[in-house]
BATOR-411600 format. One record per residue: residue in three letters; y, z, x of N, C-alpha, C in turn. Coordinates in steps of 0.1 Angstrom, whole numbers, plus 5000, padded with zeros to 4 digits. Each point is the difference from the previous one (the first is absolute). Layout:
BEGIN
<ALA <Y Z X> <Y Z X> <Y Z X>>
...
END
This chain:
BEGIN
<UNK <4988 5000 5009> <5012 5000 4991> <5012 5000 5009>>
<UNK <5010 4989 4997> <5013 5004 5013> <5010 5000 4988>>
<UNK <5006 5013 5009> <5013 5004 4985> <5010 5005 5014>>
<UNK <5005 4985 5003> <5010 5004 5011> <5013 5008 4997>>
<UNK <5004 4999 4991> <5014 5010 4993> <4994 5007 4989>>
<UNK <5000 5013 5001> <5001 5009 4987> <5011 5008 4995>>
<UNK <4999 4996 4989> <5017 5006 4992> <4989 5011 4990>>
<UNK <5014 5009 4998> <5001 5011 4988> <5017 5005 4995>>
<UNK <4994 4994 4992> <5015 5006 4988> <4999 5009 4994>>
<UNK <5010 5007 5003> <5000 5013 4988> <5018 5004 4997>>
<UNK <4997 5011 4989> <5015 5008 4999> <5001 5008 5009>>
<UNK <5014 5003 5004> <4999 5016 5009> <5004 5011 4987>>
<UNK <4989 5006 5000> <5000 5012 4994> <5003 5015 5006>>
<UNK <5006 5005 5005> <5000 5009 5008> <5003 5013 4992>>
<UNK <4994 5013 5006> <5000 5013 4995> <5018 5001 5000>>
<UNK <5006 5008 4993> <5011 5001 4993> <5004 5013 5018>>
<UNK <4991 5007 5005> <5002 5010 5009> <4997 4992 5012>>
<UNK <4996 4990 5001> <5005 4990 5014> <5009 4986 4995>>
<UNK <5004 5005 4994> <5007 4987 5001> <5023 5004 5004>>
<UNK <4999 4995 5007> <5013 5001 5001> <5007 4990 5002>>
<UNK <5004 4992 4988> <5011 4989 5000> <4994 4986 5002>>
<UNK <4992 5003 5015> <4990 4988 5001> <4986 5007 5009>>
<UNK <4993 4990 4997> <4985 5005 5007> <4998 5001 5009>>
<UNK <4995 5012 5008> <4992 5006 5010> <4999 4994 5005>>
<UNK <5003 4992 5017> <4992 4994 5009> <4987 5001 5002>>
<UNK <4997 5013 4997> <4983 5002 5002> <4989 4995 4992>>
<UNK <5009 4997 4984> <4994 4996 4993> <4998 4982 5008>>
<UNK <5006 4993 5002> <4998 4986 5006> <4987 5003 5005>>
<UNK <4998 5008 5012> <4985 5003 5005> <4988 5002 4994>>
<UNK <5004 5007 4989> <4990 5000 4991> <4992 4987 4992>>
<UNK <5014 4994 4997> <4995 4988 4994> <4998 4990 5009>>
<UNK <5001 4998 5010> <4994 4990 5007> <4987 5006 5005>>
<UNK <4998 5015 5002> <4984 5002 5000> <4988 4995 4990>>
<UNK <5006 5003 4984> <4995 5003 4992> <4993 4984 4995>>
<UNK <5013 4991 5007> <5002 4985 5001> <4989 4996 5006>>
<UNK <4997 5004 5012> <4991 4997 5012> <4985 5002 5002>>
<UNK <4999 5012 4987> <4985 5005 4998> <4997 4990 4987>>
<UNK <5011 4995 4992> <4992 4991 4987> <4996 4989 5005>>
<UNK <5007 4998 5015> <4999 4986 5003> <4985 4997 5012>>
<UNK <4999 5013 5001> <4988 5001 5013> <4989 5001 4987>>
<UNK <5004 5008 4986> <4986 4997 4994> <4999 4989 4995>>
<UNK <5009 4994 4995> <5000 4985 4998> <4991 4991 5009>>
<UNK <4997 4999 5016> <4995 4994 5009> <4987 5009 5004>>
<UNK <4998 5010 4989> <4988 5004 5001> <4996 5010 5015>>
<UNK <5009 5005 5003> <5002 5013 5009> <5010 5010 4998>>
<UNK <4997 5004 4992> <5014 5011 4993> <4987 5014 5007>>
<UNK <5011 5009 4996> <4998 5014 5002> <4983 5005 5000>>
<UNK <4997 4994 4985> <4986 5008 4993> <4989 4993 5010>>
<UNK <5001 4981 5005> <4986 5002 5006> <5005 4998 5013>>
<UNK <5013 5005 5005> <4999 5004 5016> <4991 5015 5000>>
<UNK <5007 5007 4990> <4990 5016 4999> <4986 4999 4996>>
<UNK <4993 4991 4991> <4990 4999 5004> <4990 4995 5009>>
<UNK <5008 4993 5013> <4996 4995 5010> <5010 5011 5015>>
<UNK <4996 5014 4992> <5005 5011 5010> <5012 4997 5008>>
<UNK <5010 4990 4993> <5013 4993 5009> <5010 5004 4990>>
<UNK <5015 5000 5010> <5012 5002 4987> <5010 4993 5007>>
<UNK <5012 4992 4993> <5013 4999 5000> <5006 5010 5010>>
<UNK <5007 4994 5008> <5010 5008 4998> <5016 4999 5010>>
<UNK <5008 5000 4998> <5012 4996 5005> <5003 5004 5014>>
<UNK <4999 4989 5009> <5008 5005 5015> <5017 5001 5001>>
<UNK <5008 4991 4993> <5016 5002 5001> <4999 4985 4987>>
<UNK <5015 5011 4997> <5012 4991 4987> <5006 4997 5006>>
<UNK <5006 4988 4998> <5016 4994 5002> <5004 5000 4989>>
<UNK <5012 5007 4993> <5009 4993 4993> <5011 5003 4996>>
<UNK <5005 4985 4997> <5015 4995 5001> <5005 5002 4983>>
<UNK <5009 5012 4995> <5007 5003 4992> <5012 4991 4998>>
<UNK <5000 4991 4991> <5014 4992 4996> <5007 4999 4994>>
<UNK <4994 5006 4986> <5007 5003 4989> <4996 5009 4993>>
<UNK <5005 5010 4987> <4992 5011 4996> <4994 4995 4985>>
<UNK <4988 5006 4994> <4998 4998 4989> <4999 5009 4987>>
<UNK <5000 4998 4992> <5007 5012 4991> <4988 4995 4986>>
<UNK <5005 5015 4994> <4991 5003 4990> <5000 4987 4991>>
<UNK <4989 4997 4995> <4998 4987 4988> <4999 4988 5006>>
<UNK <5000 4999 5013> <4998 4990 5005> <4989 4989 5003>>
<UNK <4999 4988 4996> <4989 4997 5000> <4994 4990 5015>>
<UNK <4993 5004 5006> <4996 5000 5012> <4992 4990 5005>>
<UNK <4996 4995 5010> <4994 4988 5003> <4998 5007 5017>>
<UNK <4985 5002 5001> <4998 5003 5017> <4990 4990 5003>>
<UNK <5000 4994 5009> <4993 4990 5005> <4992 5004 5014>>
<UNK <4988 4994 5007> <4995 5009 5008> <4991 4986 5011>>
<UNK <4999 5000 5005> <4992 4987 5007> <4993 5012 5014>>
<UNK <4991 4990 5007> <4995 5004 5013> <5005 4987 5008>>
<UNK <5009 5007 5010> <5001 4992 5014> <4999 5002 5009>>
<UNK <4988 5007 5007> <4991 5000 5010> <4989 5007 4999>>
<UNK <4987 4995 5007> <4989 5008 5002> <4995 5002 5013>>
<UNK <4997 5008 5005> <4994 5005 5010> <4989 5002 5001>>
<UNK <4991 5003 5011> <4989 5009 4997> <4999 5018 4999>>
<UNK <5010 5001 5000> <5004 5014 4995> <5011 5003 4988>>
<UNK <5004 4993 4998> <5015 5000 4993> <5002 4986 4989>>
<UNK <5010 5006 4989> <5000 4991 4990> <5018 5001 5000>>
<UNK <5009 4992 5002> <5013 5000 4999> <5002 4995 4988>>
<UNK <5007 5009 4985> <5002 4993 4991> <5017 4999 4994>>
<UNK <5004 4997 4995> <5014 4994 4996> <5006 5003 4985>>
<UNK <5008 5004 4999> <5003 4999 4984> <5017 4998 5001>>
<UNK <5003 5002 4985> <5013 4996 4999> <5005 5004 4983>>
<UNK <5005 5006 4997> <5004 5006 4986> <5012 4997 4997>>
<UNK <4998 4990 4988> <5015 4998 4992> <5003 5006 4983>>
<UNK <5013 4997 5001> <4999 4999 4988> <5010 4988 4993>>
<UNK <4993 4993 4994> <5003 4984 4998> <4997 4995 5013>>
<UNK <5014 4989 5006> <5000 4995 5012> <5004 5011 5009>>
<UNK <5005 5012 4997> <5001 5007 5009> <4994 5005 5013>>
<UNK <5002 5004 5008> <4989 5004 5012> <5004 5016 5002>>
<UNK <4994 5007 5000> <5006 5012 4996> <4995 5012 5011>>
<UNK <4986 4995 5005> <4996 5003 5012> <4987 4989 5004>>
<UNK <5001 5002 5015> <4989 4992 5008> <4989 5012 5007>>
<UNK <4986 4998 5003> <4997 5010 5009> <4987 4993 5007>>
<UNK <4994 5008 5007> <4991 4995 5012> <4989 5015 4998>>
<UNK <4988 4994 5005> <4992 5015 4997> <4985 4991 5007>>
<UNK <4995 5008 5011> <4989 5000 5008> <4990 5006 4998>>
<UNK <4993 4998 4993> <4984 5010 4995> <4988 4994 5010>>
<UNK <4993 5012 5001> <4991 5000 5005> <4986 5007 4991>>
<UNK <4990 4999 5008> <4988 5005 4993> <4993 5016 5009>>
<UNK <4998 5009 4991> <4998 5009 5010> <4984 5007 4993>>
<UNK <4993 5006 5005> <4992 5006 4998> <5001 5005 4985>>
<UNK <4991 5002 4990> <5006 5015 4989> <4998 5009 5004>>
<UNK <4990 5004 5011> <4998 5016 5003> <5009 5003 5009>>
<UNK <4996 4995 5013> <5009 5000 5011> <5013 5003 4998>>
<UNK <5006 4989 4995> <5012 4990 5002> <5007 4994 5014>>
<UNK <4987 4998 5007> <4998 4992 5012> <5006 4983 4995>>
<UNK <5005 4994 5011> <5006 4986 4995> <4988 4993 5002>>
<UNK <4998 4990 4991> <4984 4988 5006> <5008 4988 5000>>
<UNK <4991 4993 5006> <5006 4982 4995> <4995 4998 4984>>
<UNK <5007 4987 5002> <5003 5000 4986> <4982 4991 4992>>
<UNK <4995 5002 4992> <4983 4993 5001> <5006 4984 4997>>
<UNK <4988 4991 5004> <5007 4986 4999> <5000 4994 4985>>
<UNK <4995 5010 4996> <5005 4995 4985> <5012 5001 4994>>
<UNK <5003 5013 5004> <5017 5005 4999> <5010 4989 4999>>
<UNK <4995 4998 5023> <5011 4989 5001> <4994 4987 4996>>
<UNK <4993 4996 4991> <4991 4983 4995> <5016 5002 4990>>
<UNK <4996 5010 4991> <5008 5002 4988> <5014 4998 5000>>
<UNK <5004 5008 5011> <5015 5000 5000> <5002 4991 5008>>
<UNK <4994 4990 5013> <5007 4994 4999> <5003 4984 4991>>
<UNK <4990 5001 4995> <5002 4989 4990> <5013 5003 4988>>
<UNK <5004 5012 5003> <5016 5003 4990> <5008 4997 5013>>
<UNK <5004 4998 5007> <5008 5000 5011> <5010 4988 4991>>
<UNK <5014 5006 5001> <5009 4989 4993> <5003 4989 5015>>
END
């Protein structure tokens, strides 16, 4: 299956006790996580059968670039691609607007680590068959 771009739209709904004027930075991270695991299960390596195959997700470094702020009711558009694979490392991409707006960009390097351990492994070559056949 190659699903080089994956989008998710939603409203920003935010708790009435975080919200202040405009949304949380932190919240962006969230949503480009939350972005990132529908789109790894989409390609059929999400969370549940890395853990069944005693492996997990999990983030080495964020980049990201805050541009504009977004506010309650907003209706959202995050977009997410992979542009690089390694044999250790998956570099993936996103980008969150609202309309044509660009509202933030970011960068995020996952790797695969043990579940028990949380030792780093290479990545299995199915991993990288999968992703890199999403490679935009």
């Amino acid at each position: 299956m190659n699903t080089p771009t994956f989008e998710y739209r939603f409203t920003v709904k935010e708790k009435p006790e975080h919200y202040i004027r405009h949304v949380n930075n932190l919240r962006y991270l969230e949503w480009f996580i939350e972005t990132a695991i529908a789109h790894a299960d989409l390609l059929g390596w999400g969370m549940s059968v890395c853990k069944e195959m005693g492996l997990a997700w999990v983030a080495k470094s964020h980049e990201i670039e805050y541009l504009s702020p977004a506010y309650q009711d907003d209706l959202l558009l995050i977009r997410t691609w992979i542009e690089k694979v390694t044999p250790t490392r998956i570099t993936r991409c996103y980008e969150c607007k609202r309309g044509e707006q660009l509202l933030a960009k970011a960068r995020t390097v996952w790797v695969i680590v043990d579940y028990e351990s949380g030792k780093a492994r290479a990545l299995p070559q199915e991993v990288k068959e999968r992703f890199i056949q999403a490679i935009v």
